[in-house]
Every structure is written in structure tokens, then in C-alpha cells.
C-alpha positions in Angstrom: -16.2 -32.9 26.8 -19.3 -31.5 28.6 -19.1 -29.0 31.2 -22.5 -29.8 33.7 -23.3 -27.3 36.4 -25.4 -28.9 39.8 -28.2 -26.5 41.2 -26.1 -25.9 44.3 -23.6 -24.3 42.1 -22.7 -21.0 43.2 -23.6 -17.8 41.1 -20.2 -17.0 41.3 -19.0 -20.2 39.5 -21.7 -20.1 36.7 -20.6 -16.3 35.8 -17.3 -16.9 34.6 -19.1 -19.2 31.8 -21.8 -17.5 31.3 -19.3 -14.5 30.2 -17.2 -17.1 27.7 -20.3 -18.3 26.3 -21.5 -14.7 25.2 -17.9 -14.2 24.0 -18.4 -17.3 21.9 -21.7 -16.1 20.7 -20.2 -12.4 19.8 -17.5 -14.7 17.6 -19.4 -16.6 15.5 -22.0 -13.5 15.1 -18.7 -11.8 13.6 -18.1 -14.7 11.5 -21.0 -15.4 10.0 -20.9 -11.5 9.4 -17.9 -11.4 7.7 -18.4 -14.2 5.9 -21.2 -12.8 3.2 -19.4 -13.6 0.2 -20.2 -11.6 -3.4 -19.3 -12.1 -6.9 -15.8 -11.3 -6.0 -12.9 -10.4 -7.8 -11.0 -11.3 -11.4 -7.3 -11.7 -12.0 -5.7 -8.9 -13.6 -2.1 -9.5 -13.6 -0.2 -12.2 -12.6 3.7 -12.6 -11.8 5.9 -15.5 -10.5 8.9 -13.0 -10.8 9.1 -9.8 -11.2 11.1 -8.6 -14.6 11.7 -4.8 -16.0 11.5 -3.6 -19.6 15.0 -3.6 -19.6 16.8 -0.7 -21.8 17.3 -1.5 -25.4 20.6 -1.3 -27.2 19.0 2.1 -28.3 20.1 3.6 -24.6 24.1 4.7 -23.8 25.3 1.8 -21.5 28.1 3.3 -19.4 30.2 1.1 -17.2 33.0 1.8 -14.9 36.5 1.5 -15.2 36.3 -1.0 -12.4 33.7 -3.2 -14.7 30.2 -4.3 -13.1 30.4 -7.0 -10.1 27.4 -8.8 -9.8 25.1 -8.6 -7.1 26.8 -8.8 -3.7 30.1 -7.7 -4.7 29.9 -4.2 -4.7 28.2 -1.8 -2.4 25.4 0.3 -2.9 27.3 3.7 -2.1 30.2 3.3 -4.4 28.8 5.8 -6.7 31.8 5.3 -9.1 30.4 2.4 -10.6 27.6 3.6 -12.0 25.9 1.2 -14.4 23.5 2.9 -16.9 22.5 6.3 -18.2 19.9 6.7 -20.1 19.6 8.1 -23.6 16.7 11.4 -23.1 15.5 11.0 -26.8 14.9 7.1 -25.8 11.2 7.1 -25.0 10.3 3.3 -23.3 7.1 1.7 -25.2 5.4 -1.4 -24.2 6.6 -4.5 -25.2 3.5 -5.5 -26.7 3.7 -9.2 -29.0 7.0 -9.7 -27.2 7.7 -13.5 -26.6 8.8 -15.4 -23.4 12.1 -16.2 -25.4 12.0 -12.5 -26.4 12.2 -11.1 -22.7 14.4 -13.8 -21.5 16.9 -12.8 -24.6 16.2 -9.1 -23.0 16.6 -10.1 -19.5 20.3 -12.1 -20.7 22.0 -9.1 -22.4 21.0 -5.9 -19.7 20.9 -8.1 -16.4 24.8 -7.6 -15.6 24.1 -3.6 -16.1 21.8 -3.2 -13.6 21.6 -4.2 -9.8 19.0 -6.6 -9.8 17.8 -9.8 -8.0 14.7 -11.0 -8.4 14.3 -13.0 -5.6 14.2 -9.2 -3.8 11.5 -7.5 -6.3 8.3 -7.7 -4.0 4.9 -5.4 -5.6 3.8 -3.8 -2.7 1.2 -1.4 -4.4 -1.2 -0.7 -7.0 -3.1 2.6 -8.5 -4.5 3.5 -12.0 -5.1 6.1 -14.4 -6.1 5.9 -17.6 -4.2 3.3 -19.2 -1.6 2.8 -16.5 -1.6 0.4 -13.4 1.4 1.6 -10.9 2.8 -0.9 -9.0 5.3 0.0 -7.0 8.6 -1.8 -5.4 9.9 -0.5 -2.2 13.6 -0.7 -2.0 13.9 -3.3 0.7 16.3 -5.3 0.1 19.0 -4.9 -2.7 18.8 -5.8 -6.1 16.0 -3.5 -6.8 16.4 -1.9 -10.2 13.0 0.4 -10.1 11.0 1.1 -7.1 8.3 2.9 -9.9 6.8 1.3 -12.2 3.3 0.5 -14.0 2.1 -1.7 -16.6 -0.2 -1.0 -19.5 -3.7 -2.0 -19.0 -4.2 -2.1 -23.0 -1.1 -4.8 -22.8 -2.3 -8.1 -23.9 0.2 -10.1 -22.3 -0.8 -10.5 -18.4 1.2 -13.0 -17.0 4.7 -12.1 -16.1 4.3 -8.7 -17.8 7.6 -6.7 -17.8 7.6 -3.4 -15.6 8.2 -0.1 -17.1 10.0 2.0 -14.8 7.9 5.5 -14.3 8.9 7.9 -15.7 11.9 6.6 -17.0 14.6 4.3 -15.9 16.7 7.6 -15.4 14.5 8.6 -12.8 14.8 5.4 -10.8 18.2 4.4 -10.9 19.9 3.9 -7.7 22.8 4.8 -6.9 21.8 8.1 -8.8 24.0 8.1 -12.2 24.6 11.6 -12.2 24.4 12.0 -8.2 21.7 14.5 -8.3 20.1 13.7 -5.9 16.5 13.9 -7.4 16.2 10.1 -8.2 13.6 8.0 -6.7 14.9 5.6 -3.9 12.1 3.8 -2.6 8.0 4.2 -3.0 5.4 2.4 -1.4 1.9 3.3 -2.2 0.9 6.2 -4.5 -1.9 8.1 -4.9 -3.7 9.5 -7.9 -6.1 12.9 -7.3 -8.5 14.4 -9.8 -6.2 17.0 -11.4 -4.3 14.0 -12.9 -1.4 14.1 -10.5 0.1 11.1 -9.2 1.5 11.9 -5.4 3.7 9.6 -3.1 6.0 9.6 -0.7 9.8 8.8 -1.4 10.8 7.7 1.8 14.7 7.9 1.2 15.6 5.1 3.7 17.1 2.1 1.9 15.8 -0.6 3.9 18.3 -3.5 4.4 17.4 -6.1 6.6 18.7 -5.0 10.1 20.8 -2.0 8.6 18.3 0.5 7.1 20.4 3.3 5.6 18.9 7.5 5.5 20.3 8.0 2.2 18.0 11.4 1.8 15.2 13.1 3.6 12.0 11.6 3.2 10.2 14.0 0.1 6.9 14.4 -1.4 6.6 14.5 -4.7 4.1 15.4 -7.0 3.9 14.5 -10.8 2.0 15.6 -13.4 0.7 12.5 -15.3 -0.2 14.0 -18.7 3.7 15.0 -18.9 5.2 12.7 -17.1 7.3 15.3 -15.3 7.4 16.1 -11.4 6.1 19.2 -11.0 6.6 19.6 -7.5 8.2 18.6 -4.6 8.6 19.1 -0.9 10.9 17.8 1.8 9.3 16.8 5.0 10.9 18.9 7.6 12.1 17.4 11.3 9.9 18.2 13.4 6.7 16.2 11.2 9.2 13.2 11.7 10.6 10.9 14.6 12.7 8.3 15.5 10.9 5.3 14.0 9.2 7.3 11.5 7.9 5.0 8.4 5.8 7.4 5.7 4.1 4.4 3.6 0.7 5.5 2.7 -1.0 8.8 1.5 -4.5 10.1 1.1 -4.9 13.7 -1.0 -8.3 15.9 -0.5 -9.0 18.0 -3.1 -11.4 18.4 -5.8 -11.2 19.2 -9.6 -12.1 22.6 -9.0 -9.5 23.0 -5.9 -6.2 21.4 -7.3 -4.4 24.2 -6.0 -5.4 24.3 -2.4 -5.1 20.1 -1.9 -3.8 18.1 1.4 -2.3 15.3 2.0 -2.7 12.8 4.3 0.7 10.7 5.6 0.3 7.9 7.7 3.7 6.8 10.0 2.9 3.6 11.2 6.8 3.4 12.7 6.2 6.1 14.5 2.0 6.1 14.9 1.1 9.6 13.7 -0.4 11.5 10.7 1.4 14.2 8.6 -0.7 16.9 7.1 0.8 18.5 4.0 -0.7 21.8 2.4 -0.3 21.8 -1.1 -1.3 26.2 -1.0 0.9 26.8 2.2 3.4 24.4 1.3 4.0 22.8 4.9 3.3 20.4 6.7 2.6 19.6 10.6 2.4 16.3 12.4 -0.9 15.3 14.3 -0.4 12.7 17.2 -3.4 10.7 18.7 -3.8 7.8 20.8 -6.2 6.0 18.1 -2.9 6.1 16.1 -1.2 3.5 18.0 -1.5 0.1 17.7 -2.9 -2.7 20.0 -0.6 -5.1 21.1 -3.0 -7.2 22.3 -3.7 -7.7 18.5 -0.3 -7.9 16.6 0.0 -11.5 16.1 -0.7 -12.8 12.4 -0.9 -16.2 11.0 -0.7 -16.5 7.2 0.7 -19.0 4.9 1.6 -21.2 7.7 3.8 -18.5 9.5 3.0 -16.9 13.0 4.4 -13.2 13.2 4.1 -10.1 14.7 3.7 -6.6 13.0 3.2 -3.8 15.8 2.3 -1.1 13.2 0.1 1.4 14.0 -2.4 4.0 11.9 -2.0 2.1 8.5 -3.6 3.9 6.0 -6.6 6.4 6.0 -9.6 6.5 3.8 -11.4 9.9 2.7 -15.1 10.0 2.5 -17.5 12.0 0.1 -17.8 15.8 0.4 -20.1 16.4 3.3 -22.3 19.9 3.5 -20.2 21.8 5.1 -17.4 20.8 2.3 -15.2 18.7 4.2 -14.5 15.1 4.9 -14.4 12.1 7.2 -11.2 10.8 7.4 -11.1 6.7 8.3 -8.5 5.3 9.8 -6.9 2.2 11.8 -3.6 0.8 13.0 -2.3 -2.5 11.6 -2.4 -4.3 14.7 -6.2 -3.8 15.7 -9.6 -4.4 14.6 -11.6 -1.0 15.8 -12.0 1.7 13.1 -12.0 5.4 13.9 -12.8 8.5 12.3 -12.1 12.5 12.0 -13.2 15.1 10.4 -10.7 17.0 7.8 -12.1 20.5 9.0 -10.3 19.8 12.7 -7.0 18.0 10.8 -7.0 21.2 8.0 -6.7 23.3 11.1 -2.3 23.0 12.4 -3.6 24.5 15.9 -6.9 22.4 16.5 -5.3 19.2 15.4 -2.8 19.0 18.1 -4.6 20.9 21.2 -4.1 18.7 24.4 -8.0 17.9 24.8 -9.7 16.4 21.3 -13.2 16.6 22.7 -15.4 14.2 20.6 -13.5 15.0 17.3 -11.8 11.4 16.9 -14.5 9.2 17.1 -14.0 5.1 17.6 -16.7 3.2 15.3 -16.5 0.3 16.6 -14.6 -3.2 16.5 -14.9 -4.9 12.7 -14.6 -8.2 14.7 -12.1 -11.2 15.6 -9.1 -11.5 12.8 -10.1 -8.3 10.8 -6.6 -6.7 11.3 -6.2 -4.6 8.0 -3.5 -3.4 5.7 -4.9 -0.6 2.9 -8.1 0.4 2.5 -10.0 2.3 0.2 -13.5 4.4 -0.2 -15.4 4.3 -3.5 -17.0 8.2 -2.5 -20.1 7.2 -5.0 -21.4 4.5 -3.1 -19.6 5.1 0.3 -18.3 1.7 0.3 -15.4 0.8 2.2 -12.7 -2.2 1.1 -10.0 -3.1 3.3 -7.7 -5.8 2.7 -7.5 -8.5 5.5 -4.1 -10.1 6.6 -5.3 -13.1 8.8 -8.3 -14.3 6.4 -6.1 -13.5 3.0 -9.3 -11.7 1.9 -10.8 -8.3 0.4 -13.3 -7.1 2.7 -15.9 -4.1 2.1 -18.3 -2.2 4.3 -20.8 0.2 3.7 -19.5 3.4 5.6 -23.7 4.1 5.4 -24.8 1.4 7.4 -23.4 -0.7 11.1 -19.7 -1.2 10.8 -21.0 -5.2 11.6 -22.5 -5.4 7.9 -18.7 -5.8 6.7 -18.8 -8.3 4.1 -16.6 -10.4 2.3 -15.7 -9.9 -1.3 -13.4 -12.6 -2.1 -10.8 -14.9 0.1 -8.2 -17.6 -0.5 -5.8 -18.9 1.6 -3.3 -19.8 -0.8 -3.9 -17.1 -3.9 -4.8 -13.9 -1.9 -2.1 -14.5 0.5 -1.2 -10.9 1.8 -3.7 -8.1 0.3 -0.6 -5.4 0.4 -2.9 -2.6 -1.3 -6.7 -1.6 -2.3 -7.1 1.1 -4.3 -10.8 2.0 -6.5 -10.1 4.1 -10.1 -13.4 5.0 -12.0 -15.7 2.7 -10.2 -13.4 0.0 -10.6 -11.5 -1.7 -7.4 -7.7 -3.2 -7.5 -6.8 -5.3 -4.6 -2.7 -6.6 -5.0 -1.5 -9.7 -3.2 2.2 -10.4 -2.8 2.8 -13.2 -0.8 4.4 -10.7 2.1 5.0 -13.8 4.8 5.8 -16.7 2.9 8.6 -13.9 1.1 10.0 -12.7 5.0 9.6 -16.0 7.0 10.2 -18.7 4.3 11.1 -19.0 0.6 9.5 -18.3 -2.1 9.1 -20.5 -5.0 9.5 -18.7 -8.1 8.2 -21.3 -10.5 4.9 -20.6 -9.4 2.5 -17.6 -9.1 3.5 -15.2 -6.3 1.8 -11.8 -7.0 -1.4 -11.0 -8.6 -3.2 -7.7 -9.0 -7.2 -8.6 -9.0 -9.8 -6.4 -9.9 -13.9 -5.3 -10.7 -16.0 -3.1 -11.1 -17.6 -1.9 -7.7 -21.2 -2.8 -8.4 -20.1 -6.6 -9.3 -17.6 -6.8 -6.9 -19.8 -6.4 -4.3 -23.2 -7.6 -5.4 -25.0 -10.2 -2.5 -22.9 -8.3 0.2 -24.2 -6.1 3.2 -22.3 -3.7 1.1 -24.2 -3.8 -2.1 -26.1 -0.3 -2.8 -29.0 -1.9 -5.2 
């Protein structure tokens, strides 16, 4: 179908598409931006379920007089039938050399002592250190035995490698066996600083499907990863919090040389606002911002052949380099939108600045990374200033030079049927980790579990991004 306009067309009539066809043109310059591939990424781990290193016969198994129900016939707050306890002089070891037979021996004998259901174990994120790749699994359903976890990266085995609860099973247990109180109930994304502490947020909400229970105050907690021992925590107070609060990502600023005088940065994409946490005043105060909330012009997905909508807003937030005067950019962006904005931490450092009524030029709005760039995590590699940001609605790792035009963002890898949902992005001595866990196909349809459903991908920077707009050489 042509569209032919006759000379005695009015100007009035030809301006209407004159304005679609430069709205076309802006479209396809987008897409031919965004779609500079590299050398991309390589698989790291793959899962089509996810399985625990279960406790050995070497652990105290305690079970109530009431026995152990399975799953479904017991509730979650009937702290009397408390399943395991852990022996303290037990320390877990990878199950290096350990057959399929082996873990599904494993799997037989402990599955009836602990609440799980594998059909509810989703990875949501991914961080390393050393020798250790967290992955964590929110407690969003039931059935969740650890919401904690890593695998070792020395592990030969990487397909369908076992989890090992972090620290300890002990530690992750819920209900708590001992109702202290201190257990982990549910994690999303971690974060791992130069002084070799691993920080997160334990959101305390068990998140049923339409009957999300507070079970404790959301906390931040602080581990020492040489010890594996939490070495600090600190309960986020009321008045950081509202309503529809959901803490699911943190950023921490600090250097080597300043590990007692660190921040944290915690988005609430429920509730569209930032919490600020002083590690050296322990507290913490909420900054609110209109570049925090989402667009809802832009909160319709399509992925894996489901349409949905996700109206979350500031997502996750990216720290920069040291700049001279020895602070940072902060990046930013909601879920639901494409534009990506910016702040200094001098102004967000400061409880008073951050929240007067007029912000001046202090949040600044980049620019729009184009048509279907909505983005979950995101990450800076501070060397190279490179940005990566996974994108929902092209099932693709992303990157962009923070340097350079935000319309140089390139692609680094995409599939449609293997990178379906890029939950997390992390980058841990030069080397990037994107997970993908299948988010949709898991909420709107079924999963098959006979097949591969989450896979943690990886490279090094440099070769992950070589013959992008991103690429520094």
C-alpha cells in the first residue's frame, strides 16, 4: 500500500506524515544502533532445575513429633515442625566428581526434610569473588530451601551444579530452626565491595503469590567473606520505607582505603525511591525523585511469547569511577522506561541536599537508549567506563560506553529463546556475568524442566565487547 500525496494537498495534511516518517527514521537509526553485535558471551553454568547440596548423613536431622508433611500440607509459620538443624562442626564442601546418580541418590534421601519444590527455585542473581559465584533465590513462592547460595567456579561439573547454601544451611533455613530470628528469608541481588564484604538486602517479606507475608523488617546485612560470618547488620527504619516498598538491588561506594566510611545504594522499585545507608553513621535516609518513577507509557513487555506488564520504577543504579573531586556518578533507570539519568554521590552523601524541594540541575536525564531498551540490572566496569544492562524485550546483554553518546549502545549478545530474561549483570575483575532465568515463560506459562531454563554466561570485558561502539581499543 502506497500512500500518494497531489500537489494541491494541504500543508496541514502532509505534516502529520511527515512527522511519522521521521519517527520511523529515529527507529531504525535506534536499531541499527543497537544492533552492533561483538564477540559476545560464553556459558558458564547451566541448569534445567535447580538442586541444593543437600546435608549429608554427617548433619543432626531433627523432625517433629508431628512427622514432616510434604509440600502443601503444612504451613510456613508452624514453627513446631522444624525440619533440620545443622551440625556446627559440619563444614559443606563441593561435591566435586559427584555423579548424576550420586545427586539424585542425595536429592531421594534429604528431599522429605526440607521444604522444597523445584518447580519454585527461580536464580534471580549472580556476583563473584574469588572462587565463588552467588546466585541467589528469592523466596517467592514456597518450596524454597535456600535463598543464598553460590557455586564453585573451580567446580568442574557445570550443568545442573548443586547449590551450596551461603554460609551454611543453618543460616538459610526457613522457618528459623531455632526461631532466632537472624536467618535469611529472602535475597535478591548482592553486592561484593573491595574490602571483601558481600552486602545485600534481606527483604523479610515472604512473597506468596497474592498473599505476601512481613515476616521481619527488611535488614541490611553485611558479611565478611574471608570468614564467612556477618559482621554487621542494620534494620531499615520506617520512615526509609513505604507502602509498596520492594528493596531488590544495591550499589556500595567505597574504596579499599575507605571500608569504614562506605554507602549503600537501595533501589525500591515498589515504591520508586532510593535508600541511602551510611556504613560510619550507621543510618540511613530515603531520597524521592521523579526520574525514579516509571513510565507507563513503557511497561508493556513481550518475551517468550507472553505480553505483560511490570510498572517498576528506579531498577538498579550503576556507580562510576572516582571523579576529581572523589566522588561519583550514580546511573540510574526505572524498569518501565528507556531514558537513563544520572547524579552525583556528593548531593545523595548529603541527607539534607538530597531531599530539598528544588534539585536544580543535580539529576540530570541522558537521554533515551531507544525503542524496546527497557532494562533490568546493570553494571559499570569503572576501568573502561563501560556500561552493560540487560534488556527484557530483545532477551539481550547490552553495553555502552558511559565516555561516549548514550546512542553508541551496542549489543553484546541476544537470543530469543536462550537469553530469555537477563535477571542480573554484574562485572568481577574485568570479567562480566549476565544470568538468564526464563522470568516470563516461569510466571505466565510453564516451564519445562527437561530442558535448559537458567544459565549464567560470562567474559572477559575486552572480548565481550570487542567490534562494539563500546570497545576501548
Amino acid at each position: 500500500m502506497f500512500l500518494v500525496l497531489s500537489p494541491l494537498t494541504s500543508l496541514a495534511c502532509r505534516r502529520p506524515v511527515l512527522i511519522v516518517m521521521k519517527l520511523l527514521l529515529v527507529y531504525v537509526f535506534f536499531l541499527v544502533i543497537i544492533s552492533v553485535s561483538s564477540a559476545g558471551l560464553n556459558l558458564e553454568f547451566t541448569w534445567t532445575r535447580i538442586n541444593y547440596e543437600w546435608p549429608s548423613n554427617r548433619q543432626r536431622i531433627r523432625r517433629s513429633d508431628q512427622g514432616n508433611p510434604r509440600y502443601g500440607k503444612r504451613s510456613y509459620h508452624q514453627h513446631r515442625e522444624t525440619v533440620v538443624i545443622e551440625d556446627p562442626n559440619y563444614v559443606v564442601k563441593p561435591l566435586f566428581g559427584k555423579s548424576e546418580e550420586d545427586l539424585k541418590t542425595m536429592h531421594d534421601e534429604t528431599r522429605t526434610n526440607i521444604d522444597y519444590q523445584y518447580e519454585n527455585n527461580i536464580p534471580m542473581s549472580v556476583n563473584a569473588w574469588k572462587n565463588k559465584l552467588f546466585i541467589t533465590v528469592p523466596r517467592r513462592r514456597l518450596g524454597i530451601p535456600s535463598t543464598l547460595n553460590y557455586v564453585s567456579l573451580d567446580n568442574p561439573i557445570r550443568h545442573n551444579t548443586p547449590l551450596i547454601p551461603y554460609p551454611n544451611w543453618k543460616k538459610n533455613l526457613y522457618p528459623d530452626p531455632q526461631n532466632t530470628g537472624q536467618n535469611f528469608l529472602s535475597v535478591y541481588r548482592v553486592a561484593v565491595d573491595p574490602c571483601d564484604r558481600l552486602w545485600f538486602v534481606d527483604t523479610g517479606v515472604l512473597e506468596l503469590p497474592g498473599n505476601a507475608t512481613k515476616v521481619k523488617p527488611p535488614t541490611l546485612v553485611i558479611m565478611d567473606l574471608n570468614t564467612d560470618q556477618v559482621i554487621h547488620t542494620f534494620q531499615i527504619p520506617a520512615d526509609s520505607l513505604k507502602p509498596k516498598t520492594s528493596l531488590t538491588s544495591i550499589s556500595v561506594d567505597v574504596t579499599e582505603n575507605t571500608c569504614g566510611d562506605a554507602y549503600a545504594y537501595i533501589t525500591d522499585l515498589g515504591a520508586f525511591g532510593l535508600v541511602v545507608y551510611s556504613l560510619k553513621n550507621n543510618k540511613s535516609w530515603r531520597v524521592n525523585h521523579r526520574y525514579f518513577n516509571p513510565d507507563p507509557n513503557l511497561a508493556n513487555f513481550f518475551v517468550s511469547g507472553h505480553s505483560f506488564k511490570f510498572n517498576d520504577g528506579i531498577f538498579s543504579t550503576e556507580l562510576s569511577s572516582l571523579k576529581q573531586n572523589g566522588y561519583r556518578d550514580l546511573y540510574f533507570h526505572p524498569l518501565a522506561g528507556t531514558h537513563m539519568y544520572k547524579v552525583s554521590t556528593l548531593l545523595l552523601r548529603n541527607e539534607t541536599e538530597s531531599n530539598r524541594s528544588s534539585d536544580g540541575t543535580d539529576f540530570q536525564n541522558i537521554g533515551d537508549r531507544g525503542p524496546q531498551s527497557q532494562s533490568t540490572a546493570a553494571y559499570i566496569h569503572q576501568p573502561s567506563g563501560v556500561m552493560f544492562l540487560g534488556l527484557i524485550n530483545q532477551n539481550a546483554l547490552a553495553c555502552w560506553n558511559t565516555n561516549l553518546p548514550l546512542n553508541t549502545i551496542s549489543i553484546v549478545q541476544k537470543d530469543n529463546k536462550t537469553m530469555a530474561y537477563p535477571s542480573d549483570v554484574k562485572v568481577h575483575d574485568d570479567k562480566v556475568y549476565l544470568i538468564t532465568n526464563s522470568m516470563p515463560q516461569f510466571l505466565f506459562g510453564k516451564l519445562d524442566y527437561d530442558t535448559i531454563n537458567f544459565r549464567v554466561w560470562s567474559n572477559n570485558v575486552e572480548d565481550a565487547i570487542a567490534g562494539t561502539r563500546c570497545a576501548t581499543k
